[in-house]
Each structure stands twice: as structure tokens, then as C-alpha cells.
N, C-alpha and C positions, 0 to 999 in steps of 0.2 A: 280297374274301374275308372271313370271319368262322372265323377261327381262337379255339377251343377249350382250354382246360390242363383234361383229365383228369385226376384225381383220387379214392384213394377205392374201394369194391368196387363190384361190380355196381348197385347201386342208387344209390351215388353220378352214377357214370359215365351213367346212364340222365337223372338230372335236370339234368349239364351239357348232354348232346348236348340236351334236347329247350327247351332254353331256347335253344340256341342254333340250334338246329334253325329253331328261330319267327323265331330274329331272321334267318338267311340269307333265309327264306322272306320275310320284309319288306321285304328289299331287294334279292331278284332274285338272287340271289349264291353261289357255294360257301361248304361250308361246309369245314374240314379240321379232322380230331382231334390235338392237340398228345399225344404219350406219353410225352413223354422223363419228366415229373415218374414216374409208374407205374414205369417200367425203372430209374428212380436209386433206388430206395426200397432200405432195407436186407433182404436176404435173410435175416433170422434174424428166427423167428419169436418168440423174448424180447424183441426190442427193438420192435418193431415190427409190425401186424397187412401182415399178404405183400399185396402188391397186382402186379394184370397189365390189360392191357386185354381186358375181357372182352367188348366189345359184338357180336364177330365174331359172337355165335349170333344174331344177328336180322339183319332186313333193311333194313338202315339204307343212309340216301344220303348219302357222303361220304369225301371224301378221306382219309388216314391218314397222319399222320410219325409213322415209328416211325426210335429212336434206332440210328447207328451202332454203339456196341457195348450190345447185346441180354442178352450173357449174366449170370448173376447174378455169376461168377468176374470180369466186368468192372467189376464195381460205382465203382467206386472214377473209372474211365475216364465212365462212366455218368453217375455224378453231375456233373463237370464239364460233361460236353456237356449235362447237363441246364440247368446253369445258365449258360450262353453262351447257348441258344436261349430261355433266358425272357429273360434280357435284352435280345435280338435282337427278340423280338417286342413286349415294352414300349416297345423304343425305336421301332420300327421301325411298330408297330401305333399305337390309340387302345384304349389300356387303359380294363376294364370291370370295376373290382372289386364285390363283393357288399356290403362295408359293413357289413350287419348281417343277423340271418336271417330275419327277416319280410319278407313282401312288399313290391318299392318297384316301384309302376307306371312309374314314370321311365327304369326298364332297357330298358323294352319298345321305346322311343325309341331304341334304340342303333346308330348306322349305319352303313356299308360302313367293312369296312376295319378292323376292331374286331382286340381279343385277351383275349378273356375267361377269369376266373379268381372260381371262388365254388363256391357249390354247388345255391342256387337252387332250396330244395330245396319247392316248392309249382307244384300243378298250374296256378295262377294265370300263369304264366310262357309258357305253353304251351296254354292252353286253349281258344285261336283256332284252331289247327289241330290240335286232337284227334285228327280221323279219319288225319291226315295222321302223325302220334304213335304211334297204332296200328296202322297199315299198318306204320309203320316195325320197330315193336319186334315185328313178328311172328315168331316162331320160325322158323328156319329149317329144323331137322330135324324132322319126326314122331316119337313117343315109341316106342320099342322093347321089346323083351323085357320085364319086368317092370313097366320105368314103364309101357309100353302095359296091362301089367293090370291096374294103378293106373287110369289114364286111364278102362279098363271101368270099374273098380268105381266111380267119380269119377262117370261121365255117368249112372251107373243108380241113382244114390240120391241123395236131398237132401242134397247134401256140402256139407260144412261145413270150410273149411281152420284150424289153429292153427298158430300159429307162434311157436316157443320159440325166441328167443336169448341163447345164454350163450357160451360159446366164449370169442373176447377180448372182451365185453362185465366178464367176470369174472376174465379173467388178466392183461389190461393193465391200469394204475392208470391211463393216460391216458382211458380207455374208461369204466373204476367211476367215475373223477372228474367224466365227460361227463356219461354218459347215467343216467335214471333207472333202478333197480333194480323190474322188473314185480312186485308182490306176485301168490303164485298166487290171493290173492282174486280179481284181476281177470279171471284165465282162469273160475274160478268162477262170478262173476256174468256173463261175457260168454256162457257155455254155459246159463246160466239163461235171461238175453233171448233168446238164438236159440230155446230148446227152446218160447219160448210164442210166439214167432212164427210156428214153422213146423210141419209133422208130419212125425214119423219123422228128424229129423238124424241123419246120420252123420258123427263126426267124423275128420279125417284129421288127424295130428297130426305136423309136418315140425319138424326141432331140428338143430342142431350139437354135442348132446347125448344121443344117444339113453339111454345108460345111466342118468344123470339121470332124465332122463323114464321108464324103464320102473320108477325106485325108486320114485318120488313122483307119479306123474300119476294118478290113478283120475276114474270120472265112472261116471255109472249107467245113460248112453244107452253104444250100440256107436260103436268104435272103434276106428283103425289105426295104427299108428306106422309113416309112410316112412322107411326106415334104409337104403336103397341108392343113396343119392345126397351121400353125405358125405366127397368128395372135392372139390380147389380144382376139378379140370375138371370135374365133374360135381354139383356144388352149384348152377348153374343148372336145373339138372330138376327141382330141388325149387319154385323160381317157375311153372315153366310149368306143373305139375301144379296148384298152389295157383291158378293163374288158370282153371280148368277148374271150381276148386266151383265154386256155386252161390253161397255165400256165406262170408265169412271173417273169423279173428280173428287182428289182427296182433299184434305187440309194435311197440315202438319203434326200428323199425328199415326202413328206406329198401329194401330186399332184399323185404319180407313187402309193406310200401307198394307196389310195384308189383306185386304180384304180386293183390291187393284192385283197385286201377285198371288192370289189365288184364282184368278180370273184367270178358266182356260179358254177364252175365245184367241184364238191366233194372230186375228187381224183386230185386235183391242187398242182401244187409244187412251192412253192414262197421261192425264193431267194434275200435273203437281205444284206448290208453292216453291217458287225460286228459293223464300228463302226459311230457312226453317227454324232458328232461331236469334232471340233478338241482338246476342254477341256476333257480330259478324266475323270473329277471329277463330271461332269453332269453325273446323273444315267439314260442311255438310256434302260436299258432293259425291260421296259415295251411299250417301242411303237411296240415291236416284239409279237403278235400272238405266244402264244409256238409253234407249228405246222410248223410254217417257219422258214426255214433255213440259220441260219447268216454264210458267209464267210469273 
């Protein structure tokens, strides 16, 4: 078996399974999702960015331990049993840690019987069974009421996805300390390269922000702000719509990243932040696809 520690939001939780995803598939094996770390986390949104296991919306293959006490009023009960089972599985497993964030081909060698913990966060990890990746992460409900009219408007125009995150990027100090801060020059010049690539873009413009965004966003091609999807259970709509453009511009952020390499148009142009976060001695250049275009 090839057990899993989840960790992290959606985008997180997407490049543990599909790393590990690779490695069950190497060795013939189950895989199982470890959650208890996701259910220990603190339930206040001050201290902490809220995490759950989100990967239920796609069609993924794999077993799931979810923790004896579940609720967040359990917290306290939560955390311990979180940290009995990590230690049950370190001792009990051949622990797989990440090390450092750039790619190490050496993981890929990792065999039966594992208990892995990282984040893993480059398509390089998983790029042998791609097709098998995206079978997995495929949506499992069809888009409804509004998102479905989004979806129209999406298929019937050279759509083009942005994607603004501010949210806790901006109210946790752990997160402003992290990750780089997008200057809007970059959405600027990314809207520049797409406009002389393509004809007629329409941009669709998805945030954890909207207000923000409707103070300060302007541009001179047509545009939509999706603002019905900015709930914890339904801020996944805003991926699978983004995976519908045609073409996309992310921020630095693992959420918008999949939602660019879920995108099966062929001839797709993904534009990305050169830099992704604010240490610039963290090696970022493998969460970049060579094909996509850093500014």
C-alpha cells in the first residue's frame, strides 16, 4: 500500500494524490488518502487558512482514512489522533519525505509499502501517467444553473481564464511571508501577450476577491467577473470553469495551476508568475510546465 498525508487546499491535495497516484501505479498497489493531518487543523480562520479534504469532487481511485472525531468542536480530540496515526505510519511505513521543493527524480524510485509526506508540487512527478491524472481529476458533477451559463459563455468565445488571489495570501503573515506578492503589471502584460496571440479574447476573471477586483481591475478587451462561487464548498467551480478556457493566466497559486494543466485545448497558452515566491533561494522552476510562459 502507498499511503498518502494530505495536506493544504485543493490544489495542494491534488499534487500529493497524483504523485502518489504514480507511485501506487509503479508498483501494482493501493493507494489510501491519510486526512487526519486536514481534520486536526485549527478551525479559526485568524490563525490559520481552514483546510478539509476536498478531492471528493473528482473521480479519483483510492481508498480514504478519515479521522474518528471529524467535527471541528472535536478539535482538540482531532489533533491527538492526528498525531498517533502519523506516528503509526512513520514507524510502521518507509517514510517519503519531500526534502526540498524542486524536483528530485529519486522519489519516483519509491516502493511498496511507503508513507509519504511533501507537497510535490511539479507536474514532473506524475507526467508518466498523465492521461491516467486526468481521467482521475475529472469532475464529477456537470456545471448547473449559472455556472452552466458561464460554461456557454466559456465554450462560445476565445476565453481566456485570470486568476486573482488575495484572500489569506494577504491576511495571514505566514502566507505574505511565503509567497510572492503578483504586481498588477503582470496581469497587464499577460493580457497584452494573449491579445497579440489570439483574436477576439474574452476574459473571464475568477478572485477570492471580488470587491477588490471590481475597484481596481480595468482592461479595454470584454470581460466577466465570476462571483458565484466564493464559498469553501463551492470555490471548486471556479477550477473547473477555468479549465474550460481556452487559454489561462494564473497567479501563484497551486488552485489556478491546476486549473491551466487541466485545460485540454492543444494549442493553449498559459501564462504564469516568473516568480512564485518571496525567498528567491527556493528553486521554483519546476512547478512551470516548459510550454508555459513565465512573465
Amino acid at each position: 500500500m502507498v499511503k498518502v498525508a494530505l495536506t493544504g487546499g485543493l490544489g495542494n491535495q491534488m499534487f500529493q494524490y497524483a504523485f502518489a497516484r504514480n507511485i501506487a501505479v509503479k508498483n501494482e498497489t493501493t493507494l489510501c488518502l491519510q486526512t487526519s493531518y486536514l481534520q486536526s487543523k485549527l478551525p479559526f480562520k485568524n490563525l490559520a487558512t481552514q483546510m478539509r479534504y476536498e478531492l471528493d469532487i473528482f473521480n479519483i481511485h483510492a481508498q480514504i482514512s478519515h479521522n474518528f472525531f471529524q467535527s471541528k468542536y472535536a478539535y482538540p480530540f482531532a489533533k491527538i489522533e492526528h498525531i498517533l496515526k502519523d506516528l503509526w505510519n512513520s514507524n510502521k511505513l518507509n517514510e517519503v519525505s519531500e526534502g526540498h521543493f524542486h524536483f528530485q527524480p529519486a522519489l519516483l524510485h519509491t516502493k511498496d509499502n511507503c508513507y509519504i509526506k511533501g507537497n510535490f508540487q511539479s507536474h514532473k512527478y506524475f507526467i508518466e501517467i498523465e492521461d491516467i491524472i486526468r481521467n482521475d481529476f475529472s469532475f464529477k458533477n456537470k456545471l448547473r444553473n449559472e455556472n452552466l451559463a458561464w460554461q456557454h459563455q466559456i465554450e462560445n468565445s476565445n476565453a481566456v481564464s485570470i486568476h486573482f488571489r488575495r484572500g489569506d495570501y494577504i491576511t495571514l503573515k505566514q502566507n505574505v511571508n511565503k509567497f510572492a506578492q503578483i504586481p498588477f503589471s503582470y496581469y497587464q502584460n499577460a493580457i497584452q501577450h494573449i491579445a497579440e496571440k489570439i483574436e477576439n479574447p474574452v476574459f473571464f476573471i475568477f478572485t477570492d476577491d471580488v470587491h477588490w477586483i471590481k475597484s481596481n481591475f480595468t482592461t479595454e478587451f470584454p470581460y466577466y467577473i465570476v462571483e458565484n462561487n466564493n464559498t469553501a464548498t463551492t470555490s471548486y467551480l471556479d477550477m473547473q470553469l477555468m479549465s474550460m478556457c481556452k487559454h489561462n493566466i494564473i497567479c501563484n497559486s497551486t488552485f489556478s495551476w491546476w486549473a491551466a494543466w487541466l485545460n485540454a485545448n492543444k494549442n493553449k497558452i498559459v501564462i504564469a508568475p516568473n516568480r512564485w515566491f518571496t525567498d528567491d533561494k527556493i528553486n521554483s522552476n519546476d512547478i512551470y510546465p516548459s510550454e508555459w510562459i513565465k512573465l
